[in-house]
Backbone as a chain_set.jsonl record, in Angstrom:
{"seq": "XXXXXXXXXXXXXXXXXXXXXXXXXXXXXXXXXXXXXXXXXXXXXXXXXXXXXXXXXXXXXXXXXXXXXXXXXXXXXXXXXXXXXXXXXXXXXXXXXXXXXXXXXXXXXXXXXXXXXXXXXXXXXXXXXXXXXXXXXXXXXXXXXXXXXXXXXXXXXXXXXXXXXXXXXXXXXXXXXXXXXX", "coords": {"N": [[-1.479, 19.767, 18.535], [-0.871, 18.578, 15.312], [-1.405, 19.404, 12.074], [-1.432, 17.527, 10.21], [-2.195, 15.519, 11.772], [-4.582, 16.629, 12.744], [-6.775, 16.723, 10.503], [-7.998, 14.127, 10.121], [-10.056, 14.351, 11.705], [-11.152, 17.401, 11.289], [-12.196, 16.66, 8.847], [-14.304, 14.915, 9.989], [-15.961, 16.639, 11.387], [-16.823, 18.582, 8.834], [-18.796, 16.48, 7.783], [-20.292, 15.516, 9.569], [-21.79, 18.579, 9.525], [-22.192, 19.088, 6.907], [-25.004, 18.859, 4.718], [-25.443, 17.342, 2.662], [-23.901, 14.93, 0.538], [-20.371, 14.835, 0.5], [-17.772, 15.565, -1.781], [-14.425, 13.655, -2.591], [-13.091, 16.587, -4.211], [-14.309, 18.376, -3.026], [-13.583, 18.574, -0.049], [-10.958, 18.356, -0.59], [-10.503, 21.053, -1.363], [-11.289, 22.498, 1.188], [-9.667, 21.455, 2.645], [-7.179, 21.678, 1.455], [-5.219, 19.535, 1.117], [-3.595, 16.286, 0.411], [-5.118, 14.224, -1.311], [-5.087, 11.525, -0.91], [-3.827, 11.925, 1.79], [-6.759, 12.638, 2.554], [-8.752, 10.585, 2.309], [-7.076, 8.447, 3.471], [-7.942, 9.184, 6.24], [-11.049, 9.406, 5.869], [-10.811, 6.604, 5.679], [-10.216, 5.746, 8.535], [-11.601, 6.95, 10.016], [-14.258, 5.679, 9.351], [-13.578, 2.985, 10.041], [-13.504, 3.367, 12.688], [-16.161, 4.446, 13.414], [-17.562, 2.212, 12.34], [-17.531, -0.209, 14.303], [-18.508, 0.975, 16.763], [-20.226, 2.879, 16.8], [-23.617, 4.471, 16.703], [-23.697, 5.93, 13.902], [-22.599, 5.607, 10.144], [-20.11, 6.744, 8.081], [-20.97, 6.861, 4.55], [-20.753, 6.175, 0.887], [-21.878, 8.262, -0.742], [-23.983, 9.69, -4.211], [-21.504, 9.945, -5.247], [-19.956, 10.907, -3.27], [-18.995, 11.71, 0.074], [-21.439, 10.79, 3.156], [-22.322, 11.411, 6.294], [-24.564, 8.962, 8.067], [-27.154, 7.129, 9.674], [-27.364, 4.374, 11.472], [-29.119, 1.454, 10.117], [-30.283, 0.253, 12.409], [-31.323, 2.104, 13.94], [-33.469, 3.212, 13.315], [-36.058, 2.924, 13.707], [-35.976, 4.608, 16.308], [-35.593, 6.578, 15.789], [-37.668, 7.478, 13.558], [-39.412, 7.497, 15.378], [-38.932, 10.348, 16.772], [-38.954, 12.219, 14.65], [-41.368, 11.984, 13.739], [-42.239, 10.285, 11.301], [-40.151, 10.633, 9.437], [-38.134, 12.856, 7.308], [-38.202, 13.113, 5.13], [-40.232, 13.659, 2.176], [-42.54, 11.591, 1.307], [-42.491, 9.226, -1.889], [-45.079, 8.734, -3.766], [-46.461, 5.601, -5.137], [-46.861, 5.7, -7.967], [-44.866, 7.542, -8.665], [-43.082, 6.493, -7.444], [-42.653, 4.043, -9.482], [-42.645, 5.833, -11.963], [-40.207, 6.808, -11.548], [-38.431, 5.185, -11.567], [-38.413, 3.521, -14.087], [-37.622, 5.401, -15.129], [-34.603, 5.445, -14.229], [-33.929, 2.84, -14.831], [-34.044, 2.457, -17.603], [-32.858, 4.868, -18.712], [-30.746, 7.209, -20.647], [-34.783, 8.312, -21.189], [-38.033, 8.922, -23.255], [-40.575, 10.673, -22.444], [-43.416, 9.566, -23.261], [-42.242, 6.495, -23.766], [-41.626, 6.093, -21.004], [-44.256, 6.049, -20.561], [-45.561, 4.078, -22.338], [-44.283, 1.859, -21.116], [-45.579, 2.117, -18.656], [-47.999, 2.105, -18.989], [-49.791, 3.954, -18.868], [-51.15, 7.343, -18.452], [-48.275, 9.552, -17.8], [-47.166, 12.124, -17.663], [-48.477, 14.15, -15.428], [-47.005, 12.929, -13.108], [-44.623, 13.075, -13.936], [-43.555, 15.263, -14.129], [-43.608, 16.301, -11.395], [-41.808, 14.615, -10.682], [-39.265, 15.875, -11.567], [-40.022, 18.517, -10.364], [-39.163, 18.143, -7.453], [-36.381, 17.63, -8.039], [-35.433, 14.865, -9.123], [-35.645, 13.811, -11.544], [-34.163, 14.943, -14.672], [-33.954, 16.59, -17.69], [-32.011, 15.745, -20.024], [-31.69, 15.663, -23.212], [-32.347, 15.989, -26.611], [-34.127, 13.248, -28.289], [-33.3, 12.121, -31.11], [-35.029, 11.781, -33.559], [-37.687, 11.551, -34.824], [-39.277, 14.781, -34.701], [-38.394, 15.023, -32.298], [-38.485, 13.751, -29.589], [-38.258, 15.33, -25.948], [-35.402, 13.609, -23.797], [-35.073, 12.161, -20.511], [-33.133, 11.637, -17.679], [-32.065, 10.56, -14.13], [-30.993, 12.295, -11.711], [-28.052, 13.624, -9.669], [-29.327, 14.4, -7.142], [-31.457, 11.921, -6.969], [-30.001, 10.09, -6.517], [-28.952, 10.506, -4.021], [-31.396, 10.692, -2.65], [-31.996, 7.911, -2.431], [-30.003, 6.772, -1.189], [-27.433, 6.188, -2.514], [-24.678, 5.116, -4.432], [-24.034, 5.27, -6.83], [-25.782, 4.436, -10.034], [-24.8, 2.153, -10.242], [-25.149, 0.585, -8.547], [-27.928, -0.366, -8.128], [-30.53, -2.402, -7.738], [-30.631, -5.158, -9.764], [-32.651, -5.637, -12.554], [-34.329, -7.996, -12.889], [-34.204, -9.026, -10.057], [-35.731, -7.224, -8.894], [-38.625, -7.223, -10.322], [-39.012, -9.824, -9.894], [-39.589, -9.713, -7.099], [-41.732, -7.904, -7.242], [-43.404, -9.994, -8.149], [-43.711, -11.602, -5.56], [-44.881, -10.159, -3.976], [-47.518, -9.706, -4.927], [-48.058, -11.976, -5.2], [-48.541, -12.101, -2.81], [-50.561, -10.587, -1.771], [-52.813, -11.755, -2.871]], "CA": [[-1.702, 18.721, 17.549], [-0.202, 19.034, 14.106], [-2.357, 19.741, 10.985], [-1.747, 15.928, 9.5], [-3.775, 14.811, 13.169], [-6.096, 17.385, 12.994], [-6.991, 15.952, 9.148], [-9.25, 13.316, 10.068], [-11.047, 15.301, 12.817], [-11.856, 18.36, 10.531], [-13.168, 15.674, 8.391], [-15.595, 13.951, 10.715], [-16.586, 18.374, 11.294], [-17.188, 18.935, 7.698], [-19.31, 15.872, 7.476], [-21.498, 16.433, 10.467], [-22.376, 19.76, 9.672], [-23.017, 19.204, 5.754], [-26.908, 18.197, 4.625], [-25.537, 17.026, 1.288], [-22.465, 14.604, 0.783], [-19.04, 15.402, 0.392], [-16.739, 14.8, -2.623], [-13.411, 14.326, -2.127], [-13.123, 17.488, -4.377], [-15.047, 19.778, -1.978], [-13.064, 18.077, 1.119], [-9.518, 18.772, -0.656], [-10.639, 22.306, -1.353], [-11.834, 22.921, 2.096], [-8.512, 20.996, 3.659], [-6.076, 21.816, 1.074], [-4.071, 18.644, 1.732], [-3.537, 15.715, -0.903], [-6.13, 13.1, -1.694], [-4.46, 10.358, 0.024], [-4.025, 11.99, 3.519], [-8.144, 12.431, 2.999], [-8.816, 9.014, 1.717], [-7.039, 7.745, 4.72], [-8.807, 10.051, 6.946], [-11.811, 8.965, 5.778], [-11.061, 5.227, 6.1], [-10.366, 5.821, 9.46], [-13.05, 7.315, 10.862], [-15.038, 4.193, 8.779], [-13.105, 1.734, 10.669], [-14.495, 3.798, 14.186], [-17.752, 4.302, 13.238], [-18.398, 0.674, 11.915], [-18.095, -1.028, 15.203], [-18.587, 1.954, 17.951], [-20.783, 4.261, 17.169], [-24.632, 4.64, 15.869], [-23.686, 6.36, 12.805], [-21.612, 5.411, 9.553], [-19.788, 6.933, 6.884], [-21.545, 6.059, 3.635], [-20.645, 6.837, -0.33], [-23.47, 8.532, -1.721], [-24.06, 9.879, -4.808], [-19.978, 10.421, -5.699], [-19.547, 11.981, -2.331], [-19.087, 10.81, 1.638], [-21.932, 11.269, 4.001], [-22.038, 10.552, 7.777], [-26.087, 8.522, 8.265], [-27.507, 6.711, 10.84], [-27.249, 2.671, 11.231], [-30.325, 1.078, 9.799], [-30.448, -0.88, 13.187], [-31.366, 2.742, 15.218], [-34.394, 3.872, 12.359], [-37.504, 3.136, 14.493], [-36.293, 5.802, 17.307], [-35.22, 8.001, 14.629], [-38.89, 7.568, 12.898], [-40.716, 7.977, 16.172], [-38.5, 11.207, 17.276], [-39.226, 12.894, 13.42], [-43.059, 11.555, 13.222], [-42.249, 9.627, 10.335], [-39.378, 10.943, 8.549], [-37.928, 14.371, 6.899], [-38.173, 12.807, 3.779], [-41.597, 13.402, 1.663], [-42.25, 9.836, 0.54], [-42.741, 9.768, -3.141], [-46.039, 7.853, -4.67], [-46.445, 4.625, -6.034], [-46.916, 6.302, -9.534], [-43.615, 8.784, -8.735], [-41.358, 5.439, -7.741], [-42.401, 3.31, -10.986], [-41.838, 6.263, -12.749], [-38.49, 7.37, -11.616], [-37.842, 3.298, -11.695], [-38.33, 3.204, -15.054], [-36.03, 6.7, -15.531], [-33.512, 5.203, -13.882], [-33.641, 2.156, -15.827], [-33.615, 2.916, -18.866], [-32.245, 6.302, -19.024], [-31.967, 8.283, -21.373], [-36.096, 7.903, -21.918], [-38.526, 9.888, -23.015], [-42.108, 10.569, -21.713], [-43.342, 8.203, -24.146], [-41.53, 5.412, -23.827], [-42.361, 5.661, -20.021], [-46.254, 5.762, -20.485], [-46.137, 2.969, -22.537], [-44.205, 0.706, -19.688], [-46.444, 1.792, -17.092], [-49.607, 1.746, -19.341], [-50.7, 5.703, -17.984], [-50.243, 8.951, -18.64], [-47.213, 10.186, -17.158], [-47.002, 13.754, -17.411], [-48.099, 15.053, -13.814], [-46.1, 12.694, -12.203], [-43.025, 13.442, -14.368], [-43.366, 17.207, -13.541], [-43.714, 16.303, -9.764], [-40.439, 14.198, -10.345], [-38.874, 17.058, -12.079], [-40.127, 19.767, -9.666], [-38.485, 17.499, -6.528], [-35.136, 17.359, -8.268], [-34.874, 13.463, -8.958], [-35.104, 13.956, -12.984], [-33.568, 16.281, -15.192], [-33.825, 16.635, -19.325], [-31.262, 15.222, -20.746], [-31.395, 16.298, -24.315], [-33.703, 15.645, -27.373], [-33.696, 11.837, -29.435], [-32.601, 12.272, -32.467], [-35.823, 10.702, -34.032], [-39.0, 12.985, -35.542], [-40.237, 15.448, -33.614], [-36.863, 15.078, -31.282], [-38.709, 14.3, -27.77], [-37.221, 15.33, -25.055], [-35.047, 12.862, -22.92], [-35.504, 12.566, -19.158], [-32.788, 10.82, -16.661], [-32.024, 10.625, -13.001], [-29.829, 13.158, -11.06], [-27.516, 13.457, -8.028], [-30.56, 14.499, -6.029], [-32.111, 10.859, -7.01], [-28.8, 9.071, -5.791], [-28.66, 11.042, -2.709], [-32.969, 10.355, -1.981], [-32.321, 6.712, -2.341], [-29.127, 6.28, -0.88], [-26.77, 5.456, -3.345], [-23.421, 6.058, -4.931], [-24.085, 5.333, -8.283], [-26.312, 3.443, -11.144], [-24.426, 0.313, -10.786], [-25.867, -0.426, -7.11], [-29.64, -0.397, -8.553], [-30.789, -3.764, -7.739], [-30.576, -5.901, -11.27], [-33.797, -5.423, -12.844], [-34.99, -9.192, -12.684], [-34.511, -9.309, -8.94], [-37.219, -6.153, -8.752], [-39.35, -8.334, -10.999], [-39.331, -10.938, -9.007], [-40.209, -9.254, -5.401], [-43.151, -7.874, -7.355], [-44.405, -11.232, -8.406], [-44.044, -12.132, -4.892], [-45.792, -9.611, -3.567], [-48.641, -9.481, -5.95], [-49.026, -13.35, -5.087], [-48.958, -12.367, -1.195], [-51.701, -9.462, -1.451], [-53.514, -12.842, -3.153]], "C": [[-1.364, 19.288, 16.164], [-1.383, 18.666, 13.166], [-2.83, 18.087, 10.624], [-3.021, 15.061, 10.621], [-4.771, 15.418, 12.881], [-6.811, 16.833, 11.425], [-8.68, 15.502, 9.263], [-10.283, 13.999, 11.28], [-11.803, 16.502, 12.002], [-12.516, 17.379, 9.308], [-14.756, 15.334, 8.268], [-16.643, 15.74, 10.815], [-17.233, 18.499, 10.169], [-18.537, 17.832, 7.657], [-20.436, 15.705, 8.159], [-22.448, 17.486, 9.884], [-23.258, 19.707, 7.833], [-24.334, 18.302, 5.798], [-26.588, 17.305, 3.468], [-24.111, 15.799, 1.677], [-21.62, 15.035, 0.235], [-18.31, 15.179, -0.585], [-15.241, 14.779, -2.059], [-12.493, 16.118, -2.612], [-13.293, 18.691, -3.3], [-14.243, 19.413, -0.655], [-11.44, 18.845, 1.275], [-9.677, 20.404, -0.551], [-10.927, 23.519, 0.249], [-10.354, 22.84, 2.935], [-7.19, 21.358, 2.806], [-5.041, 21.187, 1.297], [-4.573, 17.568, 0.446], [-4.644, 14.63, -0.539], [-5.963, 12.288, -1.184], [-4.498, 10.349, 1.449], [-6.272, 12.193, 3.692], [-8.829, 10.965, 2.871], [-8.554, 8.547, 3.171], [-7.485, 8.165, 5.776], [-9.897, 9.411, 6.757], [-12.263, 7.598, 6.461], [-10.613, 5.04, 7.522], [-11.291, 5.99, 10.197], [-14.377, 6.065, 9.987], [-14.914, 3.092, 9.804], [-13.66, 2.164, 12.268], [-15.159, 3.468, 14.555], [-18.481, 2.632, 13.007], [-17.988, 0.108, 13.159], [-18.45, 0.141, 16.846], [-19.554, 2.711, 17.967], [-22.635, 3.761, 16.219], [-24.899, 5.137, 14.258], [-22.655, 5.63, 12.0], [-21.063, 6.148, 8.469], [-20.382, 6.267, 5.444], [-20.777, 6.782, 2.225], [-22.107, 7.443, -1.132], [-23.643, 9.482, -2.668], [-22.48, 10.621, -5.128], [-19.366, 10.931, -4.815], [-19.475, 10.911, -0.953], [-20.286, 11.606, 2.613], [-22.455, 10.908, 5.774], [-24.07, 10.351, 7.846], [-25.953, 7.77, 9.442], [-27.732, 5.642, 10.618], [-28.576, 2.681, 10.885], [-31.208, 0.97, 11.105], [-31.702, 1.06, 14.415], [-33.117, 3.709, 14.46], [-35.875, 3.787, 13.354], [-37.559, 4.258, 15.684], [-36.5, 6.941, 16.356], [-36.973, 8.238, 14.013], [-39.846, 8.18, 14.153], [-40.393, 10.155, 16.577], [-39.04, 12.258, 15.641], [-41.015, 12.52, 12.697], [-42.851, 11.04, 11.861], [-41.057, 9.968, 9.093], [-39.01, 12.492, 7.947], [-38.406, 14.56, 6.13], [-39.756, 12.876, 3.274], [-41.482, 12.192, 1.152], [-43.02, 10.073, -0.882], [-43.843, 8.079, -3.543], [-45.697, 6.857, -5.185], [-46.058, 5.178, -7.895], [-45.084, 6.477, -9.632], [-42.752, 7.082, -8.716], [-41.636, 4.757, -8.612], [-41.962, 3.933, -12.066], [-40.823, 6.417, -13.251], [-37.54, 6.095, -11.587], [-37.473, 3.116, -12.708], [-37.462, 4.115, -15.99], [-34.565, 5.847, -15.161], [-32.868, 4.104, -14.447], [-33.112, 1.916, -16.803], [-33.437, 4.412, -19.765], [-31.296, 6.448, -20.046], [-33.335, 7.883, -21.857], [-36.709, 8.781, -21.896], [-39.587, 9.623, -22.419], [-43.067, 9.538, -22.322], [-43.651, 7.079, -24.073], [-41.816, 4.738, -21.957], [-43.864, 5.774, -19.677], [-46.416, 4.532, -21.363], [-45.582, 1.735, -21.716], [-44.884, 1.038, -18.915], [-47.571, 1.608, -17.663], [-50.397, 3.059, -18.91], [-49.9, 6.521, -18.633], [-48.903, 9.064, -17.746], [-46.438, 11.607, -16.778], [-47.147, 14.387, -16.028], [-47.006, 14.276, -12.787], [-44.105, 13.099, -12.586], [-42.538, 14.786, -14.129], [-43.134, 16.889, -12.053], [-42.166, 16.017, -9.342], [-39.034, 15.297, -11.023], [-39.077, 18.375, -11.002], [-39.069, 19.337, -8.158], [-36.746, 17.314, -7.376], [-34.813, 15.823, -8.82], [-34.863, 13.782, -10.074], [-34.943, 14.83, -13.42], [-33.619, 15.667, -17.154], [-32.89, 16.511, -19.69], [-30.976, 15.294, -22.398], [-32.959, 16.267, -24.789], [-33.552, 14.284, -27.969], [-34.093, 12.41, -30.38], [-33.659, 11.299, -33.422], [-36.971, 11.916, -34.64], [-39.251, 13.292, -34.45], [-39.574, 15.764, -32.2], [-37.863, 15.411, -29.588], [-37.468, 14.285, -27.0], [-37.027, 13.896, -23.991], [-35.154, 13.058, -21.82], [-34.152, 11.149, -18.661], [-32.532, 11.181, -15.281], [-30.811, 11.652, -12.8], [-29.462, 12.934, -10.046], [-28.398, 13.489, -6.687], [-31.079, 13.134, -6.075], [-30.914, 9.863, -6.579], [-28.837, 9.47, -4.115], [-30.031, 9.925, -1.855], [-32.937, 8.931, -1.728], [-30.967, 6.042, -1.619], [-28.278, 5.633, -1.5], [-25.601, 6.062, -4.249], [-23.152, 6.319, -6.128], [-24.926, 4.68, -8.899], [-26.297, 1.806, -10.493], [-24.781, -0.371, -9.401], [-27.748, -0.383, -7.09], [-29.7, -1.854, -8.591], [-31.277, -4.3, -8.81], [-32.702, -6.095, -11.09], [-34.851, -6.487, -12.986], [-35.238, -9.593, -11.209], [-36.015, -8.29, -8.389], [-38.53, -7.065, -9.445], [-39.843, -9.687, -10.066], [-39.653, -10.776, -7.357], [-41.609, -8.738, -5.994], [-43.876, -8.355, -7.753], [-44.82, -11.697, -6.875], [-45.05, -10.901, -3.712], [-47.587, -9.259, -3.79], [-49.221, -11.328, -5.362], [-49.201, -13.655, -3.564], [-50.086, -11.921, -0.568], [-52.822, -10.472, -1.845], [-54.72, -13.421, -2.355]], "O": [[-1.605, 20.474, 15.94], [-2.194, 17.78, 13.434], [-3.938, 17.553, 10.687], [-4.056, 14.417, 10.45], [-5.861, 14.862, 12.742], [-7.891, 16.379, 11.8], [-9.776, 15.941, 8.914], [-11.486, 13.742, 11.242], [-13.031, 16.547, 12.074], [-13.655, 17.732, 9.003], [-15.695, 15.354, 7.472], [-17.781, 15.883, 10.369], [-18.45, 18.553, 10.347], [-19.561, 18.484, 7.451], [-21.527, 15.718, 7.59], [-23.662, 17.315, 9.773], [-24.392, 20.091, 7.549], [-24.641, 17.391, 6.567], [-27.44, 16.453, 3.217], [-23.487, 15.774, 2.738], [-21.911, 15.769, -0.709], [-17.868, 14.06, -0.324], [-14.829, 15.622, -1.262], [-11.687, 16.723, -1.905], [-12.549, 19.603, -2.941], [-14.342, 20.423, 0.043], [-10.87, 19.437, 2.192], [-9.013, 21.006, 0.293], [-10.819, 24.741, 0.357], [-9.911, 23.739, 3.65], [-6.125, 21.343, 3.423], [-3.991, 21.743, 1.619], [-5.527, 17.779, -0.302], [-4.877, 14.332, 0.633], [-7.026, 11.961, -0.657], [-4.898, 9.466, 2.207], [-6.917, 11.922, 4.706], [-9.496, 10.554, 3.821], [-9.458, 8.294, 3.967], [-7.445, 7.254, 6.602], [-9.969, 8.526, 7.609], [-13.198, 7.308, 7.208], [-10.64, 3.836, 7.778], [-11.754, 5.173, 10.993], [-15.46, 5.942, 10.56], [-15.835, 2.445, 10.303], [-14.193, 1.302, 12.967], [-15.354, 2.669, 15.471], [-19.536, 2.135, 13.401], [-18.574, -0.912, 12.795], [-18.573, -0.402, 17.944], [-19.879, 3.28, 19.009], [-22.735, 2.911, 15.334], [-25.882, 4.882, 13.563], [-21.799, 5.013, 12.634], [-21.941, 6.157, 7.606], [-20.19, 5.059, 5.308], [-20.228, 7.871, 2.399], [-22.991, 6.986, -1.856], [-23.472, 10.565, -2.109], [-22.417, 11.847, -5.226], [-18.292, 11.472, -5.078], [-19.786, 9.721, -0.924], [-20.177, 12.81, 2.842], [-23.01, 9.84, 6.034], [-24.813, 11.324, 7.711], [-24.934, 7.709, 10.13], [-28.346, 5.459, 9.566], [-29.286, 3.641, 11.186], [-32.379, 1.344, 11.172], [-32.527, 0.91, 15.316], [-33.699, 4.617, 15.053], [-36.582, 4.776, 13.551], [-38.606, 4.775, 16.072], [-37.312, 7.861, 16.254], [-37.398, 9.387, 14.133], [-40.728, 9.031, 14.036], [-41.275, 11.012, 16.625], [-39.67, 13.248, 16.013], [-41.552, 12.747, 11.613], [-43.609, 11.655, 11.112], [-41.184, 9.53, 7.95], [-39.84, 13.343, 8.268], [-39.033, 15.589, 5.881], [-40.558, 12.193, 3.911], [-40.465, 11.758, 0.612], [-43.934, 10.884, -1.034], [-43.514, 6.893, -3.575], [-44.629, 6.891, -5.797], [-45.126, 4.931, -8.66], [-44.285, 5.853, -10.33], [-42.061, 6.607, -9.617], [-40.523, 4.469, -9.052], [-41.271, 3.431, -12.952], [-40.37, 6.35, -14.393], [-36.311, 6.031, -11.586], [-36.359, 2.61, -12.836], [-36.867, 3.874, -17.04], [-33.618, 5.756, -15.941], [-31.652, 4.078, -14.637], [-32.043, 1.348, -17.029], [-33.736, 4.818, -20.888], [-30.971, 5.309, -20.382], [-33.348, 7.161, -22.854], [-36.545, 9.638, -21.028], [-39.756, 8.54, -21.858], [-43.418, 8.62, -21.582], [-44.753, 6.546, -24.201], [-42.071, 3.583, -21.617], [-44.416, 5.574, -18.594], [-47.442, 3.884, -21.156], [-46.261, 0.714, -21.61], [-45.022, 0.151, -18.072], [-48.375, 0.938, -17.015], [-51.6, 3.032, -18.652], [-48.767, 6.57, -19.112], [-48.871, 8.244, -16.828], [-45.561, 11.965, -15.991], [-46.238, 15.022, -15.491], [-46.339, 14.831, -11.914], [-43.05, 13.267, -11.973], [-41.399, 15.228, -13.98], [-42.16, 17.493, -11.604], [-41.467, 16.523, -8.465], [-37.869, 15.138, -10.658], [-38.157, 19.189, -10.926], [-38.252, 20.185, -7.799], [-36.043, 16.526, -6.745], [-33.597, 15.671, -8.932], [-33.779, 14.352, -10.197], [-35.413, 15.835, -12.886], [-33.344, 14.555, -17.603], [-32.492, 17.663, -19.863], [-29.864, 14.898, -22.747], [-34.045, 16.376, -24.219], [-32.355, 14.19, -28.241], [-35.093, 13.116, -30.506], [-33.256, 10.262, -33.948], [-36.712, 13.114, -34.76], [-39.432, 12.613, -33.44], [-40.002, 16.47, -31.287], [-37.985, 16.389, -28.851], [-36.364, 13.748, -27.095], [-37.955, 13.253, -23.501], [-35.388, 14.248, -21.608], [-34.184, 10.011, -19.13], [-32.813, 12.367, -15.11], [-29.869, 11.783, -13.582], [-30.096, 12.211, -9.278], [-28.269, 12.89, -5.619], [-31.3, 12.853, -4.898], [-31.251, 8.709, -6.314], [-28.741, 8.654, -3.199], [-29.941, 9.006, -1.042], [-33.73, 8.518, -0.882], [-30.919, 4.817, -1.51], [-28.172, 4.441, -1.211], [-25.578, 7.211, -4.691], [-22.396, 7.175, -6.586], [-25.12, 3.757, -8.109], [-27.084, 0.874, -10.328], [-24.719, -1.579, -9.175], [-28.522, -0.378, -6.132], [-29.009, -2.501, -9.379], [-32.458, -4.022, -9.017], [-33.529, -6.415, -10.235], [-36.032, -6.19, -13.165], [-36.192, -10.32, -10.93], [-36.986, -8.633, -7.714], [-39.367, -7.509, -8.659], [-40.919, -10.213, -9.781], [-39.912, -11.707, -6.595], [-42.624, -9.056, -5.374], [-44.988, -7.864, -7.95], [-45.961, -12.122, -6.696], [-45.777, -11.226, -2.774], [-48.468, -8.777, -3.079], [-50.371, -11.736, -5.199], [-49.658, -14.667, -3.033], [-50.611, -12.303, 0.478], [-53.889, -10.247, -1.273], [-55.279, -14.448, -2.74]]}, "num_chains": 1, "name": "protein.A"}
C-alpha cells in the first residue's frame, strides 16, 4: 500500500491513541504530507464513522478527536461508574459560565453576577486548568483578568466560543427549570 493510502489509516492511529485532540498542525508534523491530503483523510474517516461505527470524529477545541456517540453513554457510564471526568460544582459551572461569557473578567465583576464570593471556586477553576489570567484592566488598581482555556473547550466539548449556546437561550432553560423545581 502506498503512503497516500496509508494517510488516512495513520490518521484514524494517531487519533485513537491521543487523550487530547489533534490539530491539523500536530497531524502534518507527525505525517509530513500537505494539509489537503489530511483534510481529506479526515473527512473520510467522518463519512465511515458517521453511519457505521459507535464512535465519531469530532472538532474540539481547534483540533480533531475520535469520541463516543451520545446514543452508546449509559454503557459507557455504567462500565466507568460514572465517568472519568470530575464533575465540576454548581458554583464552578456558573462561574466558569460567566468566564466564558464575558471574558476577559475579573474576579469582581464575577462576584457581583453571581452575588458570592468567588475566590475558592476561581482557584479550583484555575487549579483544574479551565481558566487562565489573562492580563491586568487597565483601570485602578489593574485587577487581574481571568478567561477560559483550551482545557475548558476540550472539558465541554467544543471547538470554539462561537458554539456556546446564545446567552438568552441559557436564561431561558433556567427560568424553566426554576418554575419546574416549583
Amino acid at each position: 500500500m502506498s503512503f497516500e493510502n496509508k494517510v488516512k489509516h495513520i490518521i484514524e492511529a494517531l487519533l485513537f491513541v491521543s487523550e487530547r485532540p489533534l490539530s491539523l498542525e500536530q497531524i502534518k508534523s507527525v505525517l509530513d504530507t500537505e494539509k489537503k491530503a489530511i483534510v481529506s483523510g479526515i473527512n473520510e474517516l467522518k463519512e465511515e464513522y458517521d453511519s457505521n461505527h459507535s464512535f465519531k470524529i469530532r472538532e474540539v477545541a481547534g483540533g480533531y478527536q475520535l469520541v463516543t456517540d451520545a446514543e452508546y453513554s449509559p454503557w459507557l457510564r455504567k462500565l466507568f461508574q460514572g465517568g472519568r471526568k470530575e464533575h465540576l460544582s454548581r458554583a464552578a459551572l456558573e462561574t466558569v459560565a460567566i468566564v466564558a461569557y464575558k471574558q476577559p473578567v475579573t474576579k469582581p465583576e464575577v462576584a457581583q453576577i453571581r452575588g458570592v464570593d468567588v475566590d475558592g471556586v476561581m482557584r479550583k477553576l484555575l487549579e483544574k486548568g479551565l481558566v487562565r489570567l489573562a492580563g491586568r484592566k487597565k483601570v485602578v488598581g489593574r485587577p487581574i483578568l481571568y478567561s477560559t482555556t483550551k482545557k475548558f473547550l476540550e472539558y465541554f466539548g467544543l471547538n470554539s466560543l462561537e458554539e456556546l449556546p446564545p446567552l438568552d437561550e441559557l436564561v431561558e432553560m433556567e427560568q424553566e427549570n426554576a418554575d419546574n423545581e416549583n
